[in-house]
C-alpha positions, -999 to +999 in steps of 0.1 A: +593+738+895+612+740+863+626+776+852+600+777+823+571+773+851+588+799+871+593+823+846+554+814+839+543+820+873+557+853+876+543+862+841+577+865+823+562+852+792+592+863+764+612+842+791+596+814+796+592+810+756+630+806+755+634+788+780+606+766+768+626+761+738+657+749+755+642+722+774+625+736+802+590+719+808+561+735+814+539+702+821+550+692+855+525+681+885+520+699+915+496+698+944+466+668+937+487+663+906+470+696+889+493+707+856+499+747+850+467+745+829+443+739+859+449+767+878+451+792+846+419+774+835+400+779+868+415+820+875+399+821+842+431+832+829+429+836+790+463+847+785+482+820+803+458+790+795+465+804+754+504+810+757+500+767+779+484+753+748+507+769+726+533+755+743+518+719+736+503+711+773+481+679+774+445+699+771+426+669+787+449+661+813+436+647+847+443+654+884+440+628+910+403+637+908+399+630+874+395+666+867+401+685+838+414+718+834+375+726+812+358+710+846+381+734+867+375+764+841+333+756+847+340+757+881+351+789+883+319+799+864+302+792+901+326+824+916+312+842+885+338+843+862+325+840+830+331+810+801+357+827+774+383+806+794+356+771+786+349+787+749+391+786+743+395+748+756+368+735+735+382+756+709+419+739+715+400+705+714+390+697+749+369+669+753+337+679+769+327+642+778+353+632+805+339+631+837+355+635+872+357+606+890+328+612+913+307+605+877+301+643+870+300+655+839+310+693+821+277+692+813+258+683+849+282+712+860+273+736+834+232+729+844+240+730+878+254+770+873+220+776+851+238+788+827+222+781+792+249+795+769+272+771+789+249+746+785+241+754+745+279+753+741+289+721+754+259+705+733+272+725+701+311+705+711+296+672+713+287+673+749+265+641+764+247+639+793+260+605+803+230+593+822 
């Protein structure tokens, strides 16, 4: 873990900016290869998935899955978080057609939850249904 993710992790965010700045990295790989923007994405954390992107963190970025940090962000929508963490990676330019590997699409996730104004969203971002 570099000092930036560290400082990250225990919310130090004025930190972690400067340290940012000299070098530190914030796009590393942990566990299944997840970057800081999975996790941030799926606690449906708005804050830290915002202050990621700013610092230039690959939005569409895989995990040895295939999954994206909007897949793990609808996800969470299944533990009832809601979608104003999905809403600000679509925003930021996620791509709402990459599938995991398992061939399952943001969008078969979204109808899967039932939720329409996922659902509606997704469409409006270009979203396919891929078969």
């Amino acid at each position: 873990m570099t000092l930036a993710l560290a400082a990250l992790a225990g919310r130090h965010f004025e930190l972690a900016q400067v340290l940012h700045h000299n070098g530190s990295s914030v796009d590393l790989r942990g566990n299944h290869r997840n970057s800081p923007l999975h996790p941030a994405a799926y606690h449906g954390d708005c804050e830290m998935v915002q202050i990621l992107l700013n610092y230039g963190v690959d939005i569409n970025v895989k995990n040895n899955d295939g999954t994206t940090p909007l897949v793990f962000a609808l996800e969470s929508c299944f533990s009832g978080l809601d979608h104003t963490v999905v809403r600000l990676l679509l925003d930021h330019g996620a791509d709402p057609n990459i599938p995991k590997k398992s061939g399952t699409t943001p969008l078969h996730l979204a109808s899967q939850l039932g939720r329409i104004e996922i659902v509606r969203l997704l469409v409006e971002r270009g979203a396919s249904g891929g078969g």
